[in-house]
MARZALO-195749 format. One line per field, with one value per residue (C-alpha): residue number from 1; residue in one letter; x, y, z. Coordinates in pm, whole numbers, plus 50000, padded with zeros to 5 digits. Example, Ala and Ser with C-alpha at 12.3 -4.5 7.8 and 13.67 -1.06 7.14 Angstrom:
<sites>
num 1/2
residuo A/S
east 51230/51367
north 49550/49894
up 50780/50714
</sites>
This chain:
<sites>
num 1/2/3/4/5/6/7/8/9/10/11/12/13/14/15/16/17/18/19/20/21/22/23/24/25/26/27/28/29/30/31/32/33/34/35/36/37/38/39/40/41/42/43/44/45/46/47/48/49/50/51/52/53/54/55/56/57/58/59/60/61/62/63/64/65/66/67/68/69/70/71/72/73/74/75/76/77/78/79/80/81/82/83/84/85/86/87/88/89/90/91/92/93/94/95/96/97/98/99/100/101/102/103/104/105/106/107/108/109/110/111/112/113/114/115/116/117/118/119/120/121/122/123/124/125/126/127/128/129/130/131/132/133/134/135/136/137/138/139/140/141/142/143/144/145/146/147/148/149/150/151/152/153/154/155/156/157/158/159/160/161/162/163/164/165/166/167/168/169/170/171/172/173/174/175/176/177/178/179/180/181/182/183/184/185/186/187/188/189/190/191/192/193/194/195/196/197/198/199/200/201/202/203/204/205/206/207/208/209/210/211/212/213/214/215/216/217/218/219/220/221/222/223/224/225/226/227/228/229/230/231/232/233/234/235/236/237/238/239/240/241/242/243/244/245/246/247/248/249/250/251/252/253/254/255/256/257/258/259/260/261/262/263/264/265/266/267/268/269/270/271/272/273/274/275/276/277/278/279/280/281/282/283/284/285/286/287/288/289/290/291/292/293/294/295/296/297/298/299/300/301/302/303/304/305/306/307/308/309/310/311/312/313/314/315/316/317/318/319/320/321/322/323/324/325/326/327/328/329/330/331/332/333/334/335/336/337/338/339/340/341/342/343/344/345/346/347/348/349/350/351/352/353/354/355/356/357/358/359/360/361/362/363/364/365/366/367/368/369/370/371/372/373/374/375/376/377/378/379/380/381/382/383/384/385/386/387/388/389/390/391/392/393/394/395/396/397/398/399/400/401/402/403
residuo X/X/X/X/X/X/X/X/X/X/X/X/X/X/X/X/X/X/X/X/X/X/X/X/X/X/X/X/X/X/X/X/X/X/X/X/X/X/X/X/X/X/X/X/X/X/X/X/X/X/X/X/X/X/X/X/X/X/X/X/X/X/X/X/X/X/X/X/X/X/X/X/X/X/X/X/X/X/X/X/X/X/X/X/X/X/X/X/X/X/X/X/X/X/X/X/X/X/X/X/X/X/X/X/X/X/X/X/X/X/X/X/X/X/X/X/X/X/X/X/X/X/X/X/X/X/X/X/X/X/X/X/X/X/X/X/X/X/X/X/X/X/X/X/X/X/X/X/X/X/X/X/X/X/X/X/X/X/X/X/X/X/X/X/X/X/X/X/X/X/X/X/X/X/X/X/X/X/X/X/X/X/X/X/X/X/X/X/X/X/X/X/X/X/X/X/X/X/X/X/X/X/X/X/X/X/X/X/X/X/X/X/X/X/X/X/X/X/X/X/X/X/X/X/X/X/X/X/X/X/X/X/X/X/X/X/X/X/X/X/X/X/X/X/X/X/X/X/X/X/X/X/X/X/X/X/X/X/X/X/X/X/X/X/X/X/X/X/X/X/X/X/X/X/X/X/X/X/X/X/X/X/X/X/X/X/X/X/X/X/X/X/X/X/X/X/X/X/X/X/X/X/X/X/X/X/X/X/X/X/X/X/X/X/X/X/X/X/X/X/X/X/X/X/X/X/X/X/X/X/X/X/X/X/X/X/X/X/X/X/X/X/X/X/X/X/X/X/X/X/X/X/X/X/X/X/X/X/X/X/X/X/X/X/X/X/X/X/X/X/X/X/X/X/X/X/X/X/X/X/X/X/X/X/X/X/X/X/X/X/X/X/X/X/X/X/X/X/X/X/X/X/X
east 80482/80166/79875/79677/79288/79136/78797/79036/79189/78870/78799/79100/79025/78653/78578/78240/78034/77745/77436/77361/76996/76886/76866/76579/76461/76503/76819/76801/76571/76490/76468/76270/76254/75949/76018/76225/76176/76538/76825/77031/77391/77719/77623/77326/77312/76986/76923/77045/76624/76574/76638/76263/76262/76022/76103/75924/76085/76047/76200/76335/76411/76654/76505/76465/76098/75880/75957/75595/75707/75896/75693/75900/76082/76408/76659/76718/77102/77206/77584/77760/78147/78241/78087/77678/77500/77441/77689/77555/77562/77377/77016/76915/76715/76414/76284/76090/75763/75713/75405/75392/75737/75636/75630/75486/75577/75770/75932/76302/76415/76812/77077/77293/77469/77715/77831/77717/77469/77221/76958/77108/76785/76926/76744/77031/76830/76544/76514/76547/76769/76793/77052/76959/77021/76940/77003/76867/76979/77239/77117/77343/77459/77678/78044/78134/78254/78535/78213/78075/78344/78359/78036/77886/77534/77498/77689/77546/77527/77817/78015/78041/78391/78465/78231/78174/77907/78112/78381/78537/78425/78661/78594/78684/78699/78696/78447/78447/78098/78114/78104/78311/78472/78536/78894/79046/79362/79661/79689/79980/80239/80441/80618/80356/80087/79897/79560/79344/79068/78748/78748/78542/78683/78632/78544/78573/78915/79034/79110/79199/79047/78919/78703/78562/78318/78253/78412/78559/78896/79063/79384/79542/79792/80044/80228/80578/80612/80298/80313/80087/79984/80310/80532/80649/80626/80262/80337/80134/79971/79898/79537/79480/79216/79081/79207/79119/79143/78976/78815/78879/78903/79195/79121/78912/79124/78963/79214/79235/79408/79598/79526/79624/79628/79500/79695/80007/80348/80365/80198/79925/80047/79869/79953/79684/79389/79442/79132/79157/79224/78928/78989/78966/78695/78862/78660/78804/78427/78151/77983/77828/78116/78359/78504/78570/78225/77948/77850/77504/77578/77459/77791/77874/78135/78386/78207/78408/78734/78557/78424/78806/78967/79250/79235/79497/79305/79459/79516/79564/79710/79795/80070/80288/80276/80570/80712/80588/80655/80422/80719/81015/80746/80575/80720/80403/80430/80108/79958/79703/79443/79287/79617/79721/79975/80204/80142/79880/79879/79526/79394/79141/79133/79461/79634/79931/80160/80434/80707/80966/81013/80870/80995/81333/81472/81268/81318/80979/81148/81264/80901/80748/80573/80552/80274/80187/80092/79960/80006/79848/79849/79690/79452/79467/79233/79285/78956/78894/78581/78580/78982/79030/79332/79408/79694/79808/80143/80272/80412/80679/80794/80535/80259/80446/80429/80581/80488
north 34763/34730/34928/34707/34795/34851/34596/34390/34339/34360/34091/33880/33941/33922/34226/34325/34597/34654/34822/35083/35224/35543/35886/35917/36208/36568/36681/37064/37339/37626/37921/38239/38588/38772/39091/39246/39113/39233/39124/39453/39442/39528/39895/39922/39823/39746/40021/39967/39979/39639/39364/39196/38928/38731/38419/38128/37729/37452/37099/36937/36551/36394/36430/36873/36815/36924/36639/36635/36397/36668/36794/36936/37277/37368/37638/38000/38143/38447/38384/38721/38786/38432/38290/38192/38400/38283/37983/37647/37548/37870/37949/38004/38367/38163/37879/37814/37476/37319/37132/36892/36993/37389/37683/38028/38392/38330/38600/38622/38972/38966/39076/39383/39185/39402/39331/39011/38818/38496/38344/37984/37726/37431/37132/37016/36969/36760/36399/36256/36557/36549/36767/36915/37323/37640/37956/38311/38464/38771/39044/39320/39559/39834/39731/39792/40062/40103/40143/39820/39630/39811/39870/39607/39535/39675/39942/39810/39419/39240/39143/39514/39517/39221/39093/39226/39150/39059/38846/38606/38733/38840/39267/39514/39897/40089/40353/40635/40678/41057/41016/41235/41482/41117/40958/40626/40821/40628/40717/40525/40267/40028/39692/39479/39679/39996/40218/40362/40577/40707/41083/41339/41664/42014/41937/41683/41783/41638/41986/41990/42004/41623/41478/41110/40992/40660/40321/40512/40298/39988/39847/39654/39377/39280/39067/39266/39607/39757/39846/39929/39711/39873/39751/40074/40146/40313/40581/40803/41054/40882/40839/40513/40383/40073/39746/39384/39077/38858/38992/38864/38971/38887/38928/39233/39401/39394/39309/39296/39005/38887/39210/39405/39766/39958/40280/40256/40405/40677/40923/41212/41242/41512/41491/41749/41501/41261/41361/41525/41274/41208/41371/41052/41201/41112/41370/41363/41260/40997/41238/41130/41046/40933/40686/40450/40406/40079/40069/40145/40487/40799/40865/40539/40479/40211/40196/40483/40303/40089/40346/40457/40177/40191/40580/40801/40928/41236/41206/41528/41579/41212/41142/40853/40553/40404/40152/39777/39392/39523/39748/39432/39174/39378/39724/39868/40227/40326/40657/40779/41021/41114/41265/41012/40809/40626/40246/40116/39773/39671/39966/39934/40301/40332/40360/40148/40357/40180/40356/40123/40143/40475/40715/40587/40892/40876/40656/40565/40435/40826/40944/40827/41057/41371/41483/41476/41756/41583/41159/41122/40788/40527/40293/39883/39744/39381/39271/38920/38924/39149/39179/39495/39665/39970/40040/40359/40353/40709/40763/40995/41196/41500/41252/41343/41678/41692/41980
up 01937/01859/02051/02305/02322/02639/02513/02477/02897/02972/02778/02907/03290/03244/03360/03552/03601/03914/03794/04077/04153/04036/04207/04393/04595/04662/04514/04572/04619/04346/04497/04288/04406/04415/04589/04489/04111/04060/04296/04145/03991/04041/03902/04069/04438/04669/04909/05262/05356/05120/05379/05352/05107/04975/04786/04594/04659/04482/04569/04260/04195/03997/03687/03715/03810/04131/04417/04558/04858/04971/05263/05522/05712/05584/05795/05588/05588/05399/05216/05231/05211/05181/05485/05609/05854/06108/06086/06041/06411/06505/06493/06125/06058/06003/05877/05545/05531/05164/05145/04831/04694/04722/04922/04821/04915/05177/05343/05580/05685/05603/05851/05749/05424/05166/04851/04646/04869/04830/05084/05133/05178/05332/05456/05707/06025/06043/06173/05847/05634/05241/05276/04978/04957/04730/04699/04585/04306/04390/04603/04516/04830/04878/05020/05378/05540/05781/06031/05943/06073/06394/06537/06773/06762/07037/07263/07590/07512/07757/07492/07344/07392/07219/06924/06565/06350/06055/06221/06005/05675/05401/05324/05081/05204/04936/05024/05277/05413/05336/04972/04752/05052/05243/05248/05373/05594/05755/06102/06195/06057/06288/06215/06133/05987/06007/06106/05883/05934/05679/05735/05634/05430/05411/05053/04777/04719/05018/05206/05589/05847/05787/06122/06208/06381/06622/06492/06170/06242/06197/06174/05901/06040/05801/05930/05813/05693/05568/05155/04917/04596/04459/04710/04840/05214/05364/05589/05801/05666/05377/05163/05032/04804/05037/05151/05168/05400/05648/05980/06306/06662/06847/07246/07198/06916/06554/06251/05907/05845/05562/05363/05002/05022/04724/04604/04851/04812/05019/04738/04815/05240/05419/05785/05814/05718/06001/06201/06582/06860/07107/07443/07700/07960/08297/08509/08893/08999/08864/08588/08287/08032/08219/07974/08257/08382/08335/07963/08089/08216/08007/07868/07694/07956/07897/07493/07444/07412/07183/06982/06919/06879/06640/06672/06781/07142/07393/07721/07969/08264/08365/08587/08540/08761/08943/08687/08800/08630/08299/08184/08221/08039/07782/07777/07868/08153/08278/08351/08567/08344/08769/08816/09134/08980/09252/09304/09000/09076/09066/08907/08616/08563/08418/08071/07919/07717/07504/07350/07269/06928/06843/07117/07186/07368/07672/07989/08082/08490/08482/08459/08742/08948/08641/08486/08107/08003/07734/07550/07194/07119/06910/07084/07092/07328/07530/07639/07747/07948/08225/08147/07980/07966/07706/07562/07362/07141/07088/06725/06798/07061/06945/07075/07438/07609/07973/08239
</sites>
């Protein structure tokens, strides 16, 4: 068979062609730093203290040139760990006038950003929108920290309890914020994932004691079994080198979603670095502390929980409430850290405590009425507005001491 030649069907079914007009108009937006003159590298990252930028813009046509019809305000964004901030539908940090196709020194102060980051330019919102966009050239930050993820921006804001400033962006932990005597510890494992917290040694060779500080912990959800980028089980105890995966809060409780431990396996486990559990303050009388109080009162009040979320936290003296529907739904027992105990319905100064799983040779119905002596357990908040309920989960039957 011979080869047919494309000219040629066109040819037979008189083909046509439509001549279209040309490009006209803004078709993005050059955008020049001039302080700093250097965005940094991957070696070198911009202090913390560089978050005042001032940039140069240029709107460009279709041909590469300067668009001097371009006369308008266009919205500033900064793109950071694979998502804008603010989001598109939010208020933008600032906003940015060319006159003529130009716009000189102009300066946006940038939220707290980490790792690779650019100042998105987007002209998205006007009456009459281009839609034509730009963006910086890399700003190079430090990664985050276990205490980045945590921390909300601010302790006595309403939604304190339940919003993080980096919510929906993909991390990479890598880093202890104590430098060389820091480690990344696992505080607890369970069936679908695992805690971690960034720890601070007696020295760089990782030598007990090992203490944290405020929003130094997260958890890692899984999904399944937690392992390491070798496949073999985490367990507690254990130092890893960092993890990945997407933020999100889920009713109060931060995650690590979808995630890839670094340096798993079970290898180089030192019970002895997990850091001390906070003492929950649960003082008899209104004194400043009391974890249960307003977040407005001197001692942080209810921030505390927040501040140790994902933490292993102690609880003393707490007597065990008579068992009620929360134990046949969810397996959850509650204690009372004032020491009163009896009927708990309706009180929001009470712990859950769930040991199925972990403690199985306790009956939680049996202890009604007794006093711990002492409950270690790691803490998972649920806050939903002005819903919170916190829950500790025991990791072995050390974590329980009975009078």
């Amino acid at each position: 068979m011979k080869p047919i030649h494309i000219t040629a069907i066109l040819g037979l079914v008189g083909a046509c062609t439509d001549t279209l007009p040309p490009i006209e108009g803004t078709q993005s937006l050059k955008v020049e730093l001039v302080t700093p003159a250097s965005g940094g590298s991957k070696a070198a990252r911009l202090p913390d203290t560089m978050r005042t930028i001032t940039v140069n813009l240029t709107a460009l046509d279709a041909d590469g040139e300067v668009d001097t019809s371009f006369s308008r305000t266009v919205q500033v964004y900064a793109q950071f760990l694979g998502t804008l901030t603010p989001k598109l539908t939010e208020a933008p940090l600032g906003t940015f006038t060319l006159l003529n196709g130009k716009a000189t020194n102009q300066t946006v102060t940038l939220p707290s950003a980490f790792g690779p980051t650019t100042i998105w330019i987007d002209d998205g919102k006007s009456n009459d929108p281009t839609y034509a966009t730009g963006t910086s050239p890399t700003l190079w930050y430090r990664d985050p920290f276990i205490a980045d993820l945590q921390t909300p921006k601010s302790e006595t804001a309403l939604d304190a309890l339940s919003a993080i400033p980096l919510e929906d962006k993909q991390i990479s932990v890598t880093t202890s914020r104590y430098g060389a005597r820091g480690r990344l510890v696992v505080t607890s494992t369970f069936a679908q994932g695992y805690t971690v917290s960034d720890v601070q040694c007696a020295d760089e060779a990782g030598t007990p004691p090992c203490t944290s500080q405020a929003y130094d912990h997260a958890m890692v959800y899984s999904f399944s079994a937690p392992r390491g980028d070798d496949f073999e089980p985490i367990v507690e105890g254990q130092t890893i080198e960092g993890f990945a995966g997407g933020v999100s809060e889920f009713n109060g409780l931060t995650e690590i979603g979808f995630p890839q431990t670094f340096g798993g396996g079970g290898v180089n486990v030192n019970k002895a670095r997990e850091p001390e559990p906070a003492v929950l303050d649960a003082e008899t009388t209104v004194t400043p502390g009391t974890w249960f109080d307003s977040l407005t009162s001197p001692g942080g009040g209810l921030i505390n929980f927040e501040r140790n979320e994902a933490a292993p936290i102690k609880v003393l003296n707490a007597k065990v409430c008579n068992i009620d529907d929360d134990y046949a739904t969810y397996k959850q027992w509650k204690i009372d850290p004032f020491g009163v105990g009896g009927n708990c319905a309706g009180n929001k100064k009470v712990l859950n405590v769930i040991t199925a799983g972990t403690v199985s040779d306790i009956d939680p119905p049996s202890l009604a009425g007794r006093t711990l002596t002492s409950v270690v357990g790691v803490l998972r908040p649920v806050s939903i507005g002005t819903f919170n309920v916190w829950i500790i989960y025991p990791r072995s039957a050390a974590d329980l001491v009975l009078q």
